[in-house]
N, C-alpha and C positions, 0 to 999 in steps of 0.2 A: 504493500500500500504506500509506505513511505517513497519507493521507488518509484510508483506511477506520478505521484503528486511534484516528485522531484524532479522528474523528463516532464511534467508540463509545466514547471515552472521557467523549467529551460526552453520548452519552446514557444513560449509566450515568449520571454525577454529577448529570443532571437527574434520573435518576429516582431513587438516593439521595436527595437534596437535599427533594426533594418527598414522599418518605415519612416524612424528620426533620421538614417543616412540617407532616405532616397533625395531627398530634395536641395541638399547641396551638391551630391555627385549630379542631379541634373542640372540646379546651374551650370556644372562645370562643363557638362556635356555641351550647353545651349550657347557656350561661347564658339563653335564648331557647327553644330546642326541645328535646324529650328525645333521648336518642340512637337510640330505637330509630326514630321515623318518620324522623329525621336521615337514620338507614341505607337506611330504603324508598327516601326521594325521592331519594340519592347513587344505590345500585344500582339501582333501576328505571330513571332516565335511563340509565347506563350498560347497561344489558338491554339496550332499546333501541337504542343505538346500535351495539351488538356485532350485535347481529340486522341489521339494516339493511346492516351491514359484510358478514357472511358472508353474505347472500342477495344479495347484487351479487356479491362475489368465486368466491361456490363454488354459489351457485344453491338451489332448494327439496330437491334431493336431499340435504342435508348436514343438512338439519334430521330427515332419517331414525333414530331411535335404533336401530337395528340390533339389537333386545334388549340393549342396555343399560342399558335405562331406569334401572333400580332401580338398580343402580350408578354411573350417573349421574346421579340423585337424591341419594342415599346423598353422595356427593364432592361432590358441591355443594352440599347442605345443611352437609357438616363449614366449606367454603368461607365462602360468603356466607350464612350463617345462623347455626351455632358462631362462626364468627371475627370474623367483622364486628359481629352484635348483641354480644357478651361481651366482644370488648375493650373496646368503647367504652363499654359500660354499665358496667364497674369502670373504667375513666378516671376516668365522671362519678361514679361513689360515691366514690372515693379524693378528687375536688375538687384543687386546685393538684399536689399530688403523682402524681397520676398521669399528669400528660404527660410526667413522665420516666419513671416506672415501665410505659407502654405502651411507649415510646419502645426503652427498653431490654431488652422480653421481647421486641421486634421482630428489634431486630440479634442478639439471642441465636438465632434461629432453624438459623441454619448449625449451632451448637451443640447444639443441643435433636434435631435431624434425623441426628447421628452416634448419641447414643444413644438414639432411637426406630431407627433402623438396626438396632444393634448386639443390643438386646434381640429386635425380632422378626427378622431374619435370622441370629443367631449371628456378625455378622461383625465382628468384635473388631479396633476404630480401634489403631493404633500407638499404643505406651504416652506418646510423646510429646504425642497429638491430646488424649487425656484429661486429662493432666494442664493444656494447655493449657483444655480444656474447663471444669475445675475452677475454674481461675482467674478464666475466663469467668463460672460464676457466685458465683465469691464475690465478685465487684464486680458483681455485679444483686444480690447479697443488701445490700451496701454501702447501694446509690442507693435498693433499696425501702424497708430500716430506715432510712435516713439514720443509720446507725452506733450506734445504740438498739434492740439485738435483743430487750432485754427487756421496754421498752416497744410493740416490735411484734407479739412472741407474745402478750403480755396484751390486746391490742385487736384484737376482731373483725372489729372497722369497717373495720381495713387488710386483715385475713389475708384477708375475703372478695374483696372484687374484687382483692387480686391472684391469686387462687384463678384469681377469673372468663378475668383477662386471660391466667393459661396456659393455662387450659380453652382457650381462644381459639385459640394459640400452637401449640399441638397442635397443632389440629383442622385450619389450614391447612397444619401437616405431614402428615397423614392426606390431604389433598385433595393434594397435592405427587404424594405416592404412589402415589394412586390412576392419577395420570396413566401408571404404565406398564400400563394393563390398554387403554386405546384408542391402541393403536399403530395407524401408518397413518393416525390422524387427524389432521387438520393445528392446530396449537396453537390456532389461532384458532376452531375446531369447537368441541372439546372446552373452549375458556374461556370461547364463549359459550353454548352447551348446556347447562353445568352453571352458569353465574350465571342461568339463564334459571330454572333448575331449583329451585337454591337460594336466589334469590329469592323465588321464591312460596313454599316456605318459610315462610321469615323472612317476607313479606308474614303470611300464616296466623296465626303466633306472633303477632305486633304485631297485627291485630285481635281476637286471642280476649284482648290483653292491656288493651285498649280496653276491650272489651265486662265486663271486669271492673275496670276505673274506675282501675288502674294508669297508664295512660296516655293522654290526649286527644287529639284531631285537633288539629293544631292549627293555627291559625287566619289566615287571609290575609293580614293582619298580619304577623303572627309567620314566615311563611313569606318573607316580601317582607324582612324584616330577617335572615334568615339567607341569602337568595338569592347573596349573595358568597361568603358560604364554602362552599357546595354548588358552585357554581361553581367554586371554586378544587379542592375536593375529586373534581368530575369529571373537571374536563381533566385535572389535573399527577400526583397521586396514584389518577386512576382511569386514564384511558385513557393518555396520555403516556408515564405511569411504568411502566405494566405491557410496554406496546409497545416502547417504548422500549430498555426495561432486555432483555428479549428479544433484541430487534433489538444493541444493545450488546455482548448478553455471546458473540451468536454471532460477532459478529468477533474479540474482546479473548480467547475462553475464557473456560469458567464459572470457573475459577483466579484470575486477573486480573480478572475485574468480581467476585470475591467483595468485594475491598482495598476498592472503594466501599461495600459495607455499613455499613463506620466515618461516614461521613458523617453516616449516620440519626441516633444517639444526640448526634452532634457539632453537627448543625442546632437539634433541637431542645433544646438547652441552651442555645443562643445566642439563639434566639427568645424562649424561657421568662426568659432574662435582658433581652432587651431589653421584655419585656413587665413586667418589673418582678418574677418573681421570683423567690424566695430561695433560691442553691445554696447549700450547705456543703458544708465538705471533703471529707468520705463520698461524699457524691453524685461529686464530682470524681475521685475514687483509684478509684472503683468504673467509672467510666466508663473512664479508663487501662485498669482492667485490663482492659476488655471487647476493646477496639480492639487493646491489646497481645496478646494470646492471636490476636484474629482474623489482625493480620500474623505473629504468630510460628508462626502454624500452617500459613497459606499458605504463609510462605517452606520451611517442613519439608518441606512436601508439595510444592512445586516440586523440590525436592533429593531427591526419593524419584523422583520421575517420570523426574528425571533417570538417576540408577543402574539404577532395575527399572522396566522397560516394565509398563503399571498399565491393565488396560485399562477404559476410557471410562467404562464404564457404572459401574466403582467408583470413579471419581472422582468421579464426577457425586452417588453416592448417599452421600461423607461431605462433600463442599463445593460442589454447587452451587445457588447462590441462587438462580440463574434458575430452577430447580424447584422453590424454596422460596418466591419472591415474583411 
């Protein structure tokens, strides 16, 4: 027992860990390629391998859409097409500042998914979750102004892509959700179904954005010098992380692997520091309060489970990550 709970403690912090790297190794990458082909060549290999995965494990009948197509389209495109081209494309407009402002609309997700709940199901978090919610983001309002709210309304340059990167944020809470309409599907169907789906997509978009001189192929070169961080962005934050943190949270409880979400904004500070650059204090109090709000809201919600029997599926739908990442 102590062993199981020890391998998912470890594969939560891997895949933590590796969602706080991905977004300064893609700066780095987006000084080199745009991020929209960035995203093709990251999720097409990843298509692939997930296809490959579920026609060995589950065979040619699983690639069946059972009339779902269109709602399987629909979640996968919010998926791998909203979330993946718009976060990283306001990353690259924001420039140095956005690997913490992706960083920290990421870990805000638990957050963001009680009140997308709360608004379309009527089901009204404890006044406790909110106010921790609140706190949550007045330290993302902190880290994206860096403490200059009125320098940040007055410049569009910032309000848009951080606009882009909740549009983003959302939209993988939207695909979160959609996941209780193919019940009976085993995770691995339905996460390669719809990146299959909403990859072509996002493929579509990036070529009609091509064909309008927005963005180029770009070039073998160019491809061979970002081949490390496409690599790094398959294995650890594409398959590992997704698998992983799955596999993690079903031993530890979706409760207990939320605490690793603090890592995410925590990695990628440390990274962005040792890449040379520059936090200030805003950035730091804001980041506090994100991680502060996320344990003081698990520990509430631990203490609530404990008095009144809560059942599963509403725990799941105001704190669990594993349906949110």
């Amino acid at each position: 027992m102590k062993g199981n709970v020890l391998l998912g403690a470890i594969l939560c912090l891997v895949a933590s860990v590796s969602w706080g790297a991905m977004f300064p190794v893609a700066h780095d990458a987006f000084q080199h390629i745009d991020p929209f082909y960035f995203t093709i060549f990251r999720y097409g290999t990843v298509t692939v391998i997930l296809v490959i995965v579920l026609l060995w494990k589950e065979g040619k009948q699983a690639f069946q859409l059972e009339g779902k197509g269109l709602s399987l389209w629909f979640f996968g495109t919010m998926a791998f097409t909203v979330y993946n081209l718009l976060i990283f494309w306001g990353e690259d407009l924001l420039g140095g500042p956005g690997v913490m402002v992706a960083s920290i609309m990421e870990s805000l997700m638990p957050m963001i998914s009680i009140v997308i709940v709360w608004m379309l199901y009527r089901r009204k978090p404890y006044t406790f979750t909110l106010v921790c919610v609140l706190i949550a983001f007045i330290g993302a309002a902190l880290v994206i102004t860096k403490g200059n709210f009125g320098a940040f309304l007055s410049a569009t340059d910032n309000m848009v892509p951080s606009l882009l990167i909740l549009i983003a944020v959302i939209g993988w809470v939207v695909y979160t959700m959609g996941g209780s309409q193919f019940r009976g599907w085993s995770a691995l169907r339905y996460s390669t179904l719809s990146c299959l789906l909403g990859t072509i997509s996002a493929a579509v978009i990036v070529c009609i954005l091509t064909m309008a001189n927005y963005v180029r192929v770009p070039t073998v070169e160019t491809i061979t010098i970002v081949s490390p961080h496409l690599l790094f962005m398959i294995i650890f934050p594409g398959i590992i992380a997704l698998v992983g943190w799955n596999i993690g949270v079903s031993i530890l409880t979706p409760l207990n692997g939320l605490l690793f979400i603090n890592f995410v904004p925590v990695t990628t500070l440390v990274i962005s520091l040792i890449q040379g650059n520059e936090v200030n204090y805003f950035e730091l109090f804001g980041i506090t309060f994100i991680i502060f709000s996320l344990i003081a809201n698990n520990i509430f919600l631990r203490k609530q489970q404990k008095n009144i029997p809560v059942p599963v599926n509403k725990i799941k739908a105001s704190a669990s990550m594993k349906e949110i990442l």
